[in-house]
C-alpha positions as CSV (number, residue, x, y, z in Angstrom):
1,X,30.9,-25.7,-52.3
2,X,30.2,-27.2,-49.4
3,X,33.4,-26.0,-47.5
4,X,32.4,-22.5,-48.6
5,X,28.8,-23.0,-47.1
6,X,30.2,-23.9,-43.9
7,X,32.5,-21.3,-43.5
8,X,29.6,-18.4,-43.2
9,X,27.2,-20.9,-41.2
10,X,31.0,-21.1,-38.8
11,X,31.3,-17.0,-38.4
12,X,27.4,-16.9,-37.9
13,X,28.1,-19.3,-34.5
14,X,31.1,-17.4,-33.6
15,X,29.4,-14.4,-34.0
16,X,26.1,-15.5,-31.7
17,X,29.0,-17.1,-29.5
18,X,30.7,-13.3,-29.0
19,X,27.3,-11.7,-28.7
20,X,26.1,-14.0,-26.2
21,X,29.9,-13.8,-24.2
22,X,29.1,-10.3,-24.1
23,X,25.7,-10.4,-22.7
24,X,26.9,-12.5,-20.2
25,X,29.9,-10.2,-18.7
26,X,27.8,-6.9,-19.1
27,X,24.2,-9.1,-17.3
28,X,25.4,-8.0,-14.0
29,X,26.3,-4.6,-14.5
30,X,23.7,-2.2,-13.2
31,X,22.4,0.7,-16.0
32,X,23.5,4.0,-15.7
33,X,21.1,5.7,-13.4
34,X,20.8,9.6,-13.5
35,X,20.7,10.3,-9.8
36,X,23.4,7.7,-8.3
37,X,24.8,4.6,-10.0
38,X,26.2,1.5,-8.5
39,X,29.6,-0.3,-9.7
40,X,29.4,-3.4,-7.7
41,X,27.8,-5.5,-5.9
42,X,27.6,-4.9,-2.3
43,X,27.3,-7.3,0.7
44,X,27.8,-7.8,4.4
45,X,31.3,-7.0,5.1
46,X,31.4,-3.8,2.1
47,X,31.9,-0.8,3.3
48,X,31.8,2.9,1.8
49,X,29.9,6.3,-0.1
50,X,27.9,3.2,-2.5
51,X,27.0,1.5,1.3
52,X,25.6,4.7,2.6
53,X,23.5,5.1,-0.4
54,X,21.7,1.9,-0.6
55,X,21.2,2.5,3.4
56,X,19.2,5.5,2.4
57,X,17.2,3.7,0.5
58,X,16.1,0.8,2.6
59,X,16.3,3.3,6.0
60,X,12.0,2.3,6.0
61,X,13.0,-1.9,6.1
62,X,14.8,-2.1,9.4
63,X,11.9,-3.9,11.2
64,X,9.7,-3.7,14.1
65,X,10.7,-0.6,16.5
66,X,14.3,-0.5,14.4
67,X,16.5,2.5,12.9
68,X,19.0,1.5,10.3
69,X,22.4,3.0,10.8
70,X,23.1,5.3,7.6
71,X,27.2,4.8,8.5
72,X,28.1,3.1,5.4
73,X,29.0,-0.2,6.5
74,X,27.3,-3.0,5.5
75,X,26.5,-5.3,9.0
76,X,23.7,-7.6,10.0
77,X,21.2,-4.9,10.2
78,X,21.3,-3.9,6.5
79,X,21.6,-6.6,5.1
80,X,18.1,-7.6,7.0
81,X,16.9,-4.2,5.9
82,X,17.8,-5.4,1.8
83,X,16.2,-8.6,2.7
84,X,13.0,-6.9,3.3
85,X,13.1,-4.7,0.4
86,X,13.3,-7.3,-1.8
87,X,10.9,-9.4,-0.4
88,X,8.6,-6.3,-0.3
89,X,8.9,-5.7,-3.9
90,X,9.1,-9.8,-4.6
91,X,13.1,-9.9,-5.7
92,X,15.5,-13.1,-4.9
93,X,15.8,-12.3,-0.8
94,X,19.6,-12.7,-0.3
95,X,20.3,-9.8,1.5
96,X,22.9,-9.3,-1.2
97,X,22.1,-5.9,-3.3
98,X,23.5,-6.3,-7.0
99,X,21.9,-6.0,-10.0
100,X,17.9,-6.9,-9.4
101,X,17.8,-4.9,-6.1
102,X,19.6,-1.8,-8.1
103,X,17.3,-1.6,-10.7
104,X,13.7,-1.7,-8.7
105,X,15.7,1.2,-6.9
106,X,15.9,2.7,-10.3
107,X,13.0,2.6,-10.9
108,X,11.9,4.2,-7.8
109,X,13.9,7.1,-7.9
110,X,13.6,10.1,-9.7
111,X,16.8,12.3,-11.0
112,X,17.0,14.2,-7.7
113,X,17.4,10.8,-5.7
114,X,14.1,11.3,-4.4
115,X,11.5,8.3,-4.0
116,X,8.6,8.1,-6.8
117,X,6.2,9.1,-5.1
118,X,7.1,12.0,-2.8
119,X,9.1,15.1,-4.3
120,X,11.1,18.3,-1.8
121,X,8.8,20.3,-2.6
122,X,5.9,18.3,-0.8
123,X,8.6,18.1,2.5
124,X,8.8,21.9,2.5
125,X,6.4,24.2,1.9
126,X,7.6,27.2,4.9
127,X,10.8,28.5,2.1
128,X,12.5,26.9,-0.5
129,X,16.0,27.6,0.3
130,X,15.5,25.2,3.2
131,X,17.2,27.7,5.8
132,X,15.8,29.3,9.3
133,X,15.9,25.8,10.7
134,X,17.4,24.1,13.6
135,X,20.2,22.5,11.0
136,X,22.2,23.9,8.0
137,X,20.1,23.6,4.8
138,X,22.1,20.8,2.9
139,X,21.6,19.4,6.7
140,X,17.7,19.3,6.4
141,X,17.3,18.7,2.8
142,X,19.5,15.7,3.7
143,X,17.7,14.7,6.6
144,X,14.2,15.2,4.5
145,X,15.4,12.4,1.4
146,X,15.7,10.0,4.0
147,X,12.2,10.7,6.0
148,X,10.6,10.2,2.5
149,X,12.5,7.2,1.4
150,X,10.8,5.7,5.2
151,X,7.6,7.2,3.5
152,X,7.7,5.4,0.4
153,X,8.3,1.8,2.2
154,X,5.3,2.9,4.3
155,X,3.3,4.2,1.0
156,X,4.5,0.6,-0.5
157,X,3.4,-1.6,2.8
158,X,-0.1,0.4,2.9
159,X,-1.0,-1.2,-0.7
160,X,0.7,1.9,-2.5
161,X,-1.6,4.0,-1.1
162,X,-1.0,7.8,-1.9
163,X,0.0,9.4,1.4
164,X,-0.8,13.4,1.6
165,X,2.0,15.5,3.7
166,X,0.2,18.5,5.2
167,X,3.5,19.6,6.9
168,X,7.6,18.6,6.7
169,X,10.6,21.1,7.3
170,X,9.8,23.8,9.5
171,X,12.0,27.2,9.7
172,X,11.6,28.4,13.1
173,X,9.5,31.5,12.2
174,X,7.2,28.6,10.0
175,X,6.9,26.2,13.1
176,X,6.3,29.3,15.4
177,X,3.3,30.4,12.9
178,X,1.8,26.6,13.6
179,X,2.1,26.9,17.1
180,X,4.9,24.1,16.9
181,X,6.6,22.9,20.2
182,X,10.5,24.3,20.6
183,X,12.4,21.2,19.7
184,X,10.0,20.1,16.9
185,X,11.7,17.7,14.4
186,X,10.1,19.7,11.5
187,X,12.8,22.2,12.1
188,X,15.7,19.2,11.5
189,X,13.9,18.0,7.9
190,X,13.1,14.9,10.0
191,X,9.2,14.8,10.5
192,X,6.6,14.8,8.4
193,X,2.3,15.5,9.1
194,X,0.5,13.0,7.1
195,X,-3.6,14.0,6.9
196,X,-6.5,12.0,4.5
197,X,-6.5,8.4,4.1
198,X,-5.9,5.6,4.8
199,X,-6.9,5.9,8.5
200,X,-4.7,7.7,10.9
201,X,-4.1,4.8,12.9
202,X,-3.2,2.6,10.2
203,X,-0.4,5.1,9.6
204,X,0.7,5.4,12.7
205,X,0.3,1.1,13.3
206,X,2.3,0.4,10.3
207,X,4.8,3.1,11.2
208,X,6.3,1.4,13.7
209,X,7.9,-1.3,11.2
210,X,9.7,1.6,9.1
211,X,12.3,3.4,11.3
212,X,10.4,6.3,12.5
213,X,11.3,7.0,16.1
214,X,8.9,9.3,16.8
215,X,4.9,8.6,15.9
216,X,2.1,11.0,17.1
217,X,-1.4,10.1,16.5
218,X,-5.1,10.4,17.5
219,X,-5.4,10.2,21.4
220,X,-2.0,12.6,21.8
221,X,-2.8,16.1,22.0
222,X,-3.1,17.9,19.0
223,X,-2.8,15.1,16.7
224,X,-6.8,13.7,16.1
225,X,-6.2,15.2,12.6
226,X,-2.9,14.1,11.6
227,X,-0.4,11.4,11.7
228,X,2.9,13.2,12.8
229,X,6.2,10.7,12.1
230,X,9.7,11.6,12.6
231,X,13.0,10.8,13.4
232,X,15.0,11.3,16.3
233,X,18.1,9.1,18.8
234,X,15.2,7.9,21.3
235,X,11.4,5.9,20.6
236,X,8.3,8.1,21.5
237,X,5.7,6.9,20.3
238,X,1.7,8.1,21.5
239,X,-1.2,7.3,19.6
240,X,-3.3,6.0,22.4
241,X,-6.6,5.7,20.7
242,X,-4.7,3.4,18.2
243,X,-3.4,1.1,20.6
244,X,-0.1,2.5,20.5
């Protein structure tokens, strides 16, 4: 009897055993996401498409006056730029992005790959087939996914503070309508006109530690309402009655 009591208690362990083996080989596996998935963990020294995408991602955590490279290779700079991400959203700061740093990305992205909290449709309001630009559409659709990913570390660094985006991709008809200048990086998907609160020149202040290259603000002409930030190769920034 007691041999036979045994043997069930025995298969109960084994079976917890397998159960917990499992859990253990599938822990570090990211969920399937329905906008982009990572397979493995990436580090300094990876390379490739699953690089480029995280770098899209953390493109607003490069630092103080910094661009991230979106190249796909994982070097010094990104891996700083995943140490900031996860110390802004209070994850295990190893620069290394696996499991914990994919899913608070998760759960920041909707199905189109687009941040949380900012959508296409608020980067483009002049047509929505993104043409009549500067760039090809796919061109500034691409080059709009990253400007809001910069927004949302911005949102996130401004206490989660909704942002309102009075203007983003401009088709040159659109930005001639506006009286926008000729080389205006609304026509690239790459700028965006942020209005309401919190102050302009907290925008524009806390700007400067998310990538944007290009920051327009109260004290540059034509900017007392607005908050313009963009991307571009060179710095510009003018916001003189900010201090900037």
């Amino acid at each position: 009897m007691i041999r036979r009591a045994v043997r069930p208690a025995l298969a109960f362990v084994m079976l917890l055993t397998a159960l917990f083996a499992g859990a253990t080989l599938t822990a570090g596996t990211a969920h399937a996401d329905s906008c982009y998935t990572w397979g493995r963990t990436l580090s300094q020294g990876t390379s490739g498409s699953d690089v480029r995408q995280l770098q899209i991602r953390v493109s607003g955590y490069p630092g103080y006056g910094s661009v991230l490279a979106i190249d796909g290779q994982f070097g010094p700079a990104t891996k700083a730029a995943v140490v900031r991400f996860q110390k802004a959203y209070g994850l295990t700061a190893d620069g290394i992005a696996g499991p914990q740093t994919y899913s608070k990305i998760y759960a920041l992205q909707d199905s189109d790959c687009t941040p949380a909290h900012f959508a296409y449709s608020e980067l483009n309001r002049c047509n929505s087939s993104w043409s009549g630009g500067a760039v090809s559409a796919s061109t500034a659709r691409s080059n709009a996914l990253r400007l809001m990913w910069q927004l949302e570390a911005l949102r996130h660094a401004l206490g989660d503070h909704p942002l309102t985006i009075s203007s983003g991709f401009r088709s040159y008809s659109c930005n001639s309508a506006v009286g926008g200048a000729s080389n205006s990086n609304h026509l690239y998907g790459r700028a965006a006109d942020i209005t309401g609160t919190p102050s302009l020149c907290s925008i524009d202040k806390e700007a400067r530690y998310h990538g944007f290259r290009e920051i327009l603000g109260p004290g540059y002409p034509g900017h007392s309402t607005h908050a313009h930030l963009g991307n571009q190769s060179s710095r510009y920034w003018s916001a003189s009655q900010c201090g900037i």
